[in-house]
Every structure is written in C-alpha cells, then in structure tokens.
C-alpha positions as CSV (number, residue, x, y, z in Angstrom):
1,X,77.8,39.5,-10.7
2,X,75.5,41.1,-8.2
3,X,74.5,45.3,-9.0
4,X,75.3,47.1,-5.5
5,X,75.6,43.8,-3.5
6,X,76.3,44.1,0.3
7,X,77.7,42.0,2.2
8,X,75.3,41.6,5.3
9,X,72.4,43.0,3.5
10,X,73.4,47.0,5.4
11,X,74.4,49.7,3.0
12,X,77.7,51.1,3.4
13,X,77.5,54.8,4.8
14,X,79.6,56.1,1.5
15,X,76.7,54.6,-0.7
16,X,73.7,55.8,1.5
17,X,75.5,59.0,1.5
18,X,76.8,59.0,-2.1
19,X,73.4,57.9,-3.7
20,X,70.2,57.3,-1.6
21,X,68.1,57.2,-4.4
22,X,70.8,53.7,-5.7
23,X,69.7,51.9,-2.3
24,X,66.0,53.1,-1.5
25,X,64.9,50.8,1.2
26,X,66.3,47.8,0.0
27,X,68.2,46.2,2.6
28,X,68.9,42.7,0.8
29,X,71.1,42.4,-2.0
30,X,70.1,42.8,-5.3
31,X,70.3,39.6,-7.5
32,X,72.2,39.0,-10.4
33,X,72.7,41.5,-13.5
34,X,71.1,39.2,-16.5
35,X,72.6,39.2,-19.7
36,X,70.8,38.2,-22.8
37,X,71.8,34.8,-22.3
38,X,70.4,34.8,-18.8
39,X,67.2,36.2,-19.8
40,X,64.3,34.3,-18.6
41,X,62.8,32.5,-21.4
42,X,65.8,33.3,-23.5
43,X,66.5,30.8,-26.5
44,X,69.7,30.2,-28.3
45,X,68.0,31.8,-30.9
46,X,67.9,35.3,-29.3
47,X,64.3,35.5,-28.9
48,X,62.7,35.6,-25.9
49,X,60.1,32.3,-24.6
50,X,61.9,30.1,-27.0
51,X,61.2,30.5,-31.1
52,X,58.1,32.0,-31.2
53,X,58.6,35.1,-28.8
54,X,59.4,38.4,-28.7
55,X,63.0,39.0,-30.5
56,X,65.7,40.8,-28.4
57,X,67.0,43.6,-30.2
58,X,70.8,42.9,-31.3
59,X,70.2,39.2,-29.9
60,X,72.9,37.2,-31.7
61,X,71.0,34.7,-33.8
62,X,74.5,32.6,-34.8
63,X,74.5,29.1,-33.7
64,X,77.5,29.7,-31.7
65,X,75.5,31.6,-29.2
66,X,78.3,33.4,-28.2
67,X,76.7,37.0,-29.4
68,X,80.3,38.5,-30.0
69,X,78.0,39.7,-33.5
70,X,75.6,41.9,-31.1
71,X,76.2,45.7,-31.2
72,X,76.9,47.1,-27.9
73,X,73.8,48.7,-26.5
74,X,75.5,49.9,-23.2
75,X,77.8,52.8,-22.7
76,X,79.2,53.6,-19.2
77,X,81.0,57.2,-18.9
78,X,82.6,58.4,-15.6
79,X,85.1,61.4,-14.6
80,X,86.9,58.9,-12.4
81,X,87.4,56.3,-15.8
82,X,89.8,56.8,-18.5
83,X,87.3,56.0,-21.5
84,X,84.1,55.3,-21.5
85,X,82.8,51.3,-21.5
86,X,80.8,49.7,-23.9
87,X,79.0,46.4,-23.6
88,X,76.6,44.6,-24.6
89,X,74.8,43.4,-21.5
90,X,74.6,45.0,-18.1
91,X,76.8,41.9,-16.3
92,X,79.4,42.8,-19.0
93,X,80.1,47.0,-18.0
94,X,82.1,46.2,-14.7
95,X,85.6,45.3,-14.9
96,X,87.1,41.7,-13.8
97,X,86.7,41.8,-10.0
98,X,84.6,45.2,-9.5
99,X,81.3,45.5,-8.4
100,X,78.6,47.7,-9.9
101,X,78.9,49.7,-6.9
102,X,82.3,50.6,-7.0
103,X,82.2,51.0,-10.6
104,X,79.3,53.6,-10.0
105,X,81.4,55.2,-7.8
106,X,84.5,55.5,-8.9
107,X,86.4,52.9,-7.2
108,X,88.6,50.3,-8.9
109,X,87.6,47.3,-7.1
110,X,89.8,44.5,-4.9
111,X,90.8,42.4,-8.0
112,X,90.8,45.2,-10.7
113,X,92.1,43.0,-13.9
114,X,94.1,44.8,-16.8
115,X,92.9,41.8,-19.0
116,X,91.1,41.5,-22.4
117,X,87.9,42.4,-21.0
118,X,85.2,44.6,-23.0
119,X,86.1,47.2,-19.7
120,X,88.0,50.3,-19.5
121,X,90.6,50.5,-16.7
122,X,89.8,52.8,-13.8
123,X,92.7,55.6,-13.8
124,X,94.8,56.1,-10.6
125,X,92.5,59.3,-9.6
126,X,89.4,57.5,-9.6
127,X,90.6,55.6,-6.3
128,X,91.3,58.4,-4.5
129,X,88.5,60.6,-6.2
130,X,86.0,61.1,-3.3
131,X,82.4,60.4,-4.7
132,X,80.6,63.4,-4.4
133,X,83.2,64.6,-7.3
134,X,82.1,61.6,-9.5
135,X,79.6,62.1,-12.3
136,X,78.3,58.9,-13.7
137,X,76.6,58.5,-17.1
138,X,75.0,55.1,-18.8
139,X,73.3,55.1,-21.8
140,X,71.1,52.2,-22.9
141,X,69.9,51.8,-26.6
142,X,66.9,49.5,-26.9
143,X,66.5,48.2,-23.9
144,X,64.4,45.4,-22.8
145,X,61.4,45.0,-20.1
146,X,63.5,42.9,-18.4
147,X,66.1,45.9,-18.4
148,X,64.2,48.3,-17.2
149,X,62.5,46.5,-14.2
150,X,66.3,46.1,-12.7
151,X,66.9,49.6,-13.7
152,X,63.6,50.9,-12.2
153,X,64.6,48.9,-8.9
154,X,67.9,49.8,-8.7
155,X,67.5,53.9,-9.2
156,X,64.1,53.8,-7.5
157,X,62.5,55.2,-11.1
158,X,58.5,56.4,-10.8
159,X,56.4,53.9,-13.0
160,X,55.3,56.4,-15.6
161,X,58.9,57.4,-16.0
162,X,59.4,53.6,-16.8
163,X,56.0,53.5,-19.1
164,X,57.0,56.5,-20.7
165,X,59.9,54.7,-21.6
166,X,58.7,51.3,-22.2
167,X,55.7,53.0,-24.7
168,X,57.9,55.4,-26.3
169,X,56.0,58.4,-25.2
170,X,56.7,60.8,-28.4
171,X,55.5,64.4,-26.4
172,X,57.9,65.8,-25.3
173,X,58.0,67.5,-21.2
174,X,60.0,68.2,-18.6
175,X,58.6,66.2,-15.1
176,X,60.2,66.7,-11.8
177,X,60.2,63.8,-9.2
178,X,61.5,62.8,-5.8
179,X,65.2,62.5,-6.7
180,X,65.3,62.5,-10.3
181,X,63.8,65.0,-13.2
182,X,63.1,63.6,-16.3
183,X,63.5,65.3,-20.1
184,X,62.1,63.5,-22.7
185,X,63.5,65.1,-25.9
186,X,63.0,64.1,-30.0
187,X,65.4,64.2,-31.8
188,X,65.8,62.6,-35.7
189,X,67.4,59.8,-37.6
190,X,70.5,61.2,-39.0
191,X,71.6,58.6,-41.6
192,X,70.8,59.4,-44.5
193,X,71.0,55.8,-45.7
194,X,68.6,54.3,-43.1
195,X,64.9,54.0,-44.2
196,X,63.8,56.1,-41.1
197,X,66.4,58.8,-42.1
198,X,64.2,62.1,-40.7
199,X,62.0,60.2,-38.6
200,X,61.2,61.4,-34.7
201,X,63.7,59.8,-32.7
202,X,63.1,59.9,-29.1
203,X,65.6,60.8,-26.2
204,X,64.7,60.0,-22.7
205,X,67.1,61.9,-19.9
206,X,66.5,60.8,-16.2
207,X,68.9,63.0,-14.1
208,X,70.3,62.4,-10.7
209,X,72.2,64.6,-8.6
210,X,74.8,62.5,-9.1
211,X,74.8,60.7,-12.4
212,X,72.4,60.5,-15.8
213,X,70.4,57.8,-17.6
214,X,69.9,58.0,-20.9
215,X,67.6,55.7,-23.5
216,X,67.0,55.8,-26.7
217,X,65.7,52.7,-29.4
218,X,67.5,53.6,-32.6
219,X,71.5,54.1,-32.5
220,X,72.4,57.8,-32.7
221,X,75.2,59.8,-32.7
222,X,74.6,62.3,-30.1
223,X,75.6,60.7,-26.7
224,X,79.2,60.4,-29.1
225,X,79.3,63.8,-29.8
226,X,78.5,64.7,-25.9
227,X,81.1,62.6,-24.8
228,X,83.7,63.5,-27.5
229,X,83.1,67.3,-26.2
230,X,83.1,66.7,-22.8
231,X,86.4,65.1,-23.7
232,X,88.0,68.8,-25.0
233,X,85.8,70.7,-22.6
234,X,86.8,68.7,-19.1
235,X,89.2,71.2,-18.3
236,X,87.5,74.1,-18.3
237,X,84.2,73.4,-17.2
238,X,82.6,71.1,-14.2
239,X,81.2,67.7,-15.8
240,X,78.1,67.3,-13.5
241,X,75.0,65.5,-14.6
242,X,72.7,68.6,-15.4
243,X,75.3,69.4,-17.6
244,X,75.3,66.2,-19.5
245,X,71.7,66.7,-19.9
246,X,72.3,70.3,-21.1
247,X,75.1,68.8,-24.0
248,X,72.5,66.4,-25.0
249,X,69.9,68.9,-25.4
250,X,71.9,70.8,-27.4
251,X,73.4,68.3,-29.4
252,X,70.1,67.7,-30.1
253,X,69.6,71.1,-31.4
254,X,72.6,71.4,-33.3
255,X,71.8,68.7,-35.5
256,X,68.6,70.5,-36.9
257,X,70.9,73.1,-38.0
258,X,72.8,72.2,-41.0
259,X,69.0,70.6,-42.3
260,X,67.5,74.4,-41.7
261,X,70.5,75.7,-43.4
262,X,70.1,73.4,-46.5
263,X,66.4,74.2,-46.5
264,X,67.4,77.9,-46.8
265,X,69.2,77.5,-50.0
266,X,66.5,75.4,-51.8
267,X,64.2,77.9,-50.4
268,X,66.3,80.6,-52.0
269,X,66.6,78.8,-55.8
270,X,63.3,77.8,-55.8
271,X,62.0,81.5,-55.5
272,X,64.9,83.0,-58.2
273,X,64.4,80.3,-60.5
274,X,60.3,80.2,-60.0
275,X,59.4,82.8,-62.7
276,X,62.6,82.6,-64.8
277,X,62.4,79.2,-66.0
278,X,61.2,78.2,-69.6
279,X,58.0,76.4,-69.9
280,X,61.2,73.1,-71.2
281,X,62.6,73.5,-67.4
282,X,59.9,73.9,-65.1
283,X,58.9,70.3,-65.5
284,X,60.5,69.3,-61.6
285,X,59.6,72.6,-60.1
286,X,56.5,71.4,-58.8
287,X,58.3,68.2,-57.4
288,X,61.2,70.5,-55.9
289,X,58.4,73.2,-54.2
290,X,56.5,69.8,-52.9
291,X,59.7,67.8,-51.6
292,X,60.9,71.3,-50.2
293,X,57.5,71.8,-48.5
294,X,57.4,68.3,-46.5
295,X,60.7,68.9,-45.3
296,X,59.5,71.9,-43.7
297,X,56.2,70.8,-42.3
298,X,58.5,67.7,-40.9
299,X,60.9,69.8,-39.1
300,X,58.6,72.4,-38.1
301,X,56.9,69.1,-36.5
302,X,59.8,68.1,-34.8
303,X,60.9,71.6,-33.4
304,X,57.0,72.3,-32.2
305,X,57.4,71.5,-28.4
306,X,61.0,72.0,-28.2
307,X,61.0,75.6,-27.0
308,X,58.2,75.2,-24.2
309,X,60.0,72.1,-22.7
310,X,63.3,74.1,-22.9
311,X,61.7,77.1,-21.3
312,X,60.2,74.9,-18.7
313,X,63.6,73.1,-17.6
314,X,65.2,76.8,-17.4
315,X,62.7,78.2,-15.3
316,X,63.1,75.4,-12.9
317,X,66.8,76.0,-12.9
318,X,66.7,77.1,-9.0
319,X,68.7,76.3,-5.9
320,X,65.3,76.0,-4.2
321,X,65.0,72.8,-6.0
322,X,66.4,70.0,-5.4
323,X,66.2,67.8,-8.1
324,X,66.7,70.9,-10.8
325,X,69.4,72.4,-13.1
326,X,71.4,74.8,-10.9
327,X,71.3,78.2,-12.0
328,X,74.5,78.1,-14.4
329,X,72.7,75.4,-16.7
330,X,69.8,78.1,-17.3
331,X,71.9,80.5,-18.7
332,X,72.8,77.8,-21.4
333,X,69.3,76.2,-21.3
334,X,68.6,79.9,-22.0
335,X,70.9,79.9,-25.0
336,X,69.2,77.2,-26.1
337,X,65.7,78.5,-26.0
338,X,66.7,81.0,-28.4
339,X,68.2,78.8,-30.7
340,X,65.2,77.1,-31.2
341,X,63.3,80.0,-31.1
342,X,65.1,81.5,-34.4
343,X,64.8,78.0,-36.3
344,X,61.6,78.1,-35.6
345,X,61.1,81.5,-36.9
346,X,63.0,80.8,-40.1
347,X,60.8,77.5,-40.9
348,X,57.7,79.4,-40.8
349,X,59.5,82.0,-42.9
350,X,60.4,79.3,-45.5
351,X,57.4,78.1,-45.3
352,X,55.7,81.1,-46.3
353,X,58.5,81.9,-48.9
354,X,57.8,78.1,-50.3
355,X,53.6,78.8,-50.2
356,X,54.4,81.5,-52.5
357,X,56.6,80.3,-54.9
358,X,53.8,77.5,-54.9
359,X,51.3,80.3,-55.8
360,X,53.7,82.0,-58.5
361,X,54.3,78.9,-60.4
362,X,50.7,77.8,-60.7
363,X,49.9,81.8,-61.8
364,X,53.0,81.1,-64.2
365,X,51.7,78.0,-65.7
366,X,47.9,79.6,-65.8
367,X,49.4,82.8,-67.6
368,X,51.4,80.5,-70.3
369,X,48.1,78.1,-70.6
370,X,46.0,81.6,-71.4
371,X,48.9,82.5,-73.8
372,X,48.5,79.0,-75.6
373,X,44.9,79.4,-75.9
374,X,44.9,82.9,-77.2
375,X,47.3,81.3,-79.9
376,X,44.6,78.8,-80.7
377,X,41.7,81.3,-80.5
378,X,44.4,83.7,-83.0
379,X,44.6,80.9,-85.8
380,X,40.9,79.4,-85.5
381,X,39.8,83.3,-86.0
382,X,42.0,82.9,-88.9
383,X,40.6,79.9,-90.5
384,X,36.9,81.2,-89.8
385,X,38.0,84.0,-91.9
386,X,39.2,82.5,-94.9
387,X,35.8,80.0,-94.4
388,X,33.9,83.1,-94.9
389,X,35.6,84.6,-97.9
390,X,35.6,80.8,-99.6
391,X,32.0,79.4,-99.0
392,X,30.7,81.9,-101.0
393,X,32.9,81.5,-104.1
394,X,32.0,77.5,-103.9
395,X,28.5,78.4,-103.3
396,X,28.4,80.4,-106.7
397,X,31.3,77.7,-108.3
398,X,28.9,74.8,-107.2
399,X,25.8,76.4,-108.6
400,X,27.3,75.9,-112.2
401,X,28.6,72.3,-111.2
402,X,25.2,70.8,-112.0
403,X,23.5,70.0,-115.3
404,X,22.6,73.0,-116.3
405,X,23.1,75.5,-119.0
406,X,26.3,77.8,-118.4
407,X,26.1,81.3,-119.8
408,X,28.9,81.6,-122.8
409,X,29.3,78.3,-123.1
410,X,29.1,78.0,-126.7
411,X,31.2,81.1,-127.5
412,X,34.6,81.1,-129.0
413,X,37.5,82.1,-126.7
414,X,37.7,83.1,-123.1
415,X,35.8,86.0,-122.4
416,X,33.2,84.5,-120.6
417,X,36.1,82.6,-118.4
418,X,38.0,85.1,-118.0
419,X,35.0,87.6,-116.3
420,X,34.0,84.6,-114.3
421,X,37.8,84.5,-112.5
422,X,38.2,88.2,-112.2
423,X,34.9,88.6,-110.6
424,X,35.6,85.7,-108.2
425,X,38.7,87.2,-107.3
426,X,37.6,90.7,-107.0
427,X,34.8,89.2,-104.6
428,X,37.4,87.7,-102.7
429,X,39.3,90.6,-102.9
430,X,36.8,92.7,-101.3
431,X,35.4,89.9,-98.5
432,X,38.9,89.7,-97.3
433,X,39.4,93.2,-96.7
434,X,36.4,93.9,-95.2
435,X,36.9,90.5,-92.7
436,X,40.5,92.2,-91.6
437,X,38.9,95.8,-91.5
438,X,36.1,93.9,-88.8
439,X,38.3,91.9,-87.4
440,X,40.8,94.6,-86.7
441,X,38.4,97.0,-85.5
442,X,37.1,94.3,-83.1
C-alpha cells in the first residue's frame, strides 16, 4: 500500500494545497509502507538481520509469525473519523481500499470496506469535510529507524528533529522550523507496577499546521486522556493541532499533580509526628524523611525545565509566525506556565520543610543520646560514691585479716566487737554524708 501515491508521479492540487510540507519536492511516488514483516532483514523471529540483530520492539516472537500478540504502537485520530485507529504497523492504519492520502485527509476512499479490519470507518462528514477543516493526529510508540526514515521523508522532518528522536534527547526545548515546531516534553512512568514507575519519560510533539506527530518509547496514558477529552470538548472548542499539543502539555502537567499532593501530606505527618514520637516509634522516621526526600529531588528534577520551555512556546504564540501557536493557545500555554510555576514553588517548600524535619529528628535523637548518657554519668557517680565510703572500711577490715595480733582478742564477750562495728558504721556514716553534701553542692 503505497503512503501518498500518485498516479502519474504530479501531486494533486488539494494535497499541494492541503499539506506542502506531505509532498516536498518529491514528484515520484513513495514506495510501500513496511510492516514489521516487511522489514528489511526482518526474521520470523522479530529481530531485525536474522537472530542475532537488533529486536523490534513488540515483534511477535510466536512461531506462527502472524504478530496478532504485538501491542498496537500506532494510533491515528482525525475530526473527519469516527474513532481513532489503532495498528500495529504503518501499512495496517488505512482502511481496505483507502490510501494514506485520503486517509490523511479525510476522505473515505474508492473501495471504503466496512469489514473486519483493525480500521475505523470514515463517518459520512469526513467525505464532504473540506481539508483545511481536518486536523490529523498519529502517535507512534517505539518506533523503529526504519520508521522514522519514511516518516522523515514523508513530512519533510529536519535531521536533528529525527536524531533528537532517534537518541532520546532527554532536555527538554521548544525549536521552531520551516513548517513544523517541535516540543520535546518529559513526562513520567505512571504505573506504579512497572520497574521504571517515576522514571523520565520523554514526549516528542512535531506540529503542523495541519496535523501532529507524536512519539514516545514507553506506553503512556496521556495521548488516551487527550483524546478521551477532546472527545467531550469537540463541541465547544476548535480541535486544531496546536491545540492537541496544548492538551498534551497539559496532560502532562496534570499528572504531577496528584504526586505533589501526596508529597504534601507526608510532608505534613512527617513534621507533626517529628518531635512527638517515642524513642519505640521513631525507628522508620529516618526511612520516611529519606524516601520522602528523593521523591522530591525526583520531581523537582523533572519539573526543572518545564516552565522555561512553556514560557518559550507562549511567547512565540504570534500571528507573525507561521509555524507557532496562535494567540488563543498562549493564554492556556499561559495557564500552564503558572501551574508549573506553583508546583514548583511548593517542591522547594517541601523540600525545605523535609531538610528540617531532617535537622529536628537528628537534634531529637542527639538530645535523648545526652539524656541516656547523663543517666550513665548519674549511676557511675553513684557507684564511685559508695567505692569511696567502702575502700576504706576494707582497707581497715583487711589490715586485721592477716596473721597478726588483734586487740581484745582474748577477752570474754563482745565489747571489743561490738566497738569495732559501731565505729565502722559511724565512719560510714559520716563518709556518706559528707560524699552527698559534695556531691550536692557540686
């Protein structure tokens, strides 16, 4: 199935008209869409050059070959279609009968098949839509080099929009081109079940006048959400394809929140509960404060460029342009801005909140360690006390231990014995009150 094949080699004037950056100079028609199968090199087993290659992501590996296992990693959304398509190749978006170029704009096609293909039917006002009233979106997930050679071809794409791309460029910008601006925006793994849950997830947004492309190499649920809400929102507002790249943006955005606003309530026990705790209960405070912590620094990471490319995109929002937002999308790029402006604001608050709970737990745990060890220096005192009063009496006892004579030890009864003990024990009567006295007035 050939992407934008004339007849002839010559453009139609609707096309040229329609989309100038779809044609370029090519005057020959394009060659066949390749699926995986028809990759070059492609193996039964999904890989790329046979066994030993490069695996194609979602490549069926059954021995069927059929790849009816394969997620779909393409997702075609129109006004002129009744619901968006979804296929796993690029030869697989058009309907039975319907060329890429009249799929891209809006037209049904000569054989237009109601069948059991993966397609969605074209609706009645799709044929007669004109095509400067259709809006086209396609949204790739991983997509190969392969891919993105056709793609670059096809929609005349600048090479280091297609490197950017290809090498996963992680900084986030706003560049302007010929006939396309591009927004490269990071979002976040959203499952929480997936190992990368949290990790930078990169958005790439190349916007026509007259259509988006979207890629992004981990599944996410944002272009979804965009399309569910331009699906309650298409009749009151003007689906064009800076607006796309607006709801994606701030899709985007949105999904920080409900993290920041669990963040926030962490933030909040940790400081109440910080001082209050007995010593029994404060053994996972430090853990809490720490896991709390490298949340923060992770989205404060994430949200770090996102104002200045926002701000960037709005201030190019001008008729003067012509590859920009129109004005109306920078009053809700606008909105935007200061949406990420306040996150931002309230991670560095939590942070600061988080660095001082920090503080006030180690200053808790050093006030209860002094409290310990004035314990221990309180009973050793103690014993050193009684040590004084009692070496002494067995200094004097021990003298008359020995082999030698004891005075009144031949006399009858226990005189002698008697003055012995009451003089011990007024001695020790007397050293102990003068230890507490000193001790006391210490």
């Amino acid at each position: 199935m050939a992407l934008f094949e004339q007849p002839g080699g010559a453009p139609p004037p609707a096309l040229a008209a329609r989309a100038p950056h779809l044609l370029g100079h090519y005057t020959t028609p394009l060659s066949a869409v390749p699926s995986y199968e028809q990759l070059p090199g492609a193996g039964q087993n999904g890989f790329v050059g046979g066994g030993n290659g490069v695996p194609i992501p979602g490549a069926s590996t059954s021995a069927a070959g059929q790849g009816h296992d394969r997620p779909y990693r393409f997702s075609f959304y129109s006004n002129a279609l009744s619901a968006t398509i979804h296929a796993r190749s690029l030869s697989e978006l058009p309907a039975e009968g319907q060329t890429f170029e009249d799929m891209f704009l809006g037209r049904p096609g000569s054989s237009h098949s109601t069948g059991t293909t993966p397609t969605a039917n074209l609706t009645s006002r799709g044929a007669s839509q004109s095509p400067e009233n259709c809006t086209w979106w396609l949204d790739v997930l991983s997509p190969t080099d392969e891919e993105m050679k056709l793609l670059s071809k096809v929609f005349n794409i600048h090479p280091l929009t297609t490197e950017d791309i290809q090498m996963e460029e992680t900084r986030e910008k706003i560049e302007l081109f010929r006939n396309y601006y591009l927004v490269c925006f990071r979002g976040f793994d959203q499952d929480p079940y997936s190992p990368t849950h949290l990790e930078p997830l990169n958005m790439y947004i190349i916007v026509f006048r007259e259509g988006i492309l979207s890629f992004h190499f981990r599944p996410t649920p944002h272009p979804q959400n965009v399309r569910r809400r331009i699906k309650q929102l298409k009749d009151y507002i003007s689906v064009t394809s800076d607006w796309i790249s607006y709801a994606l943006i701030d899709d985007i955005t949105d999904a920080f929140g409900p993290l920041i606003q669990g963040i926030e309530y962490e933030v909040d026990s940790i400081d109440e509960l910080v001082l209050i705790l007995k010593e029994a209960e404060q053994s996972d405070m430090l853990r809490r404060i720490g896991t709390c912590r490298k949340k923060v620094m992770g989205l404060l990471r994430l949200m770090g460029n996102k104002a200045d490319v926002v701000k960037g995109l709005a201030k190019r929002c001008n008729e003067n342009w012509r590859v920009a937002p129109t004005s109306d999308i920078g009053l809700y790029l606008s909105d935007i801005q200061d949406h990420l402006i306040t996150m931002t604001q309230n991670l560095n608050h939590y942070e600061k909140i988080l660095s001082r709970s920090h503080s006030n737990y180690l200053a808790q745990i050093s006030i209860e360690m002094t409290d310990a060890n004035n314990q221990i220096n309180d009973v050793l005192s103690k014993l050193t006390a009684l040590g004084t009063v009692l070496i002494p009496m067995n200094l004097v006892t021990g003298l008359w231990g020995m082999n030698v004579h004891v005075p009144g030890q031949n006399a009858s009864g226990f005189a002698w014995f008697g003055s012995i003990i009451g003089a011990l024990a007024a001695f020790a009567l007397i050293a102990g009150y003068s230890t507490y006295k000193l001790m006391v007035r210490r």
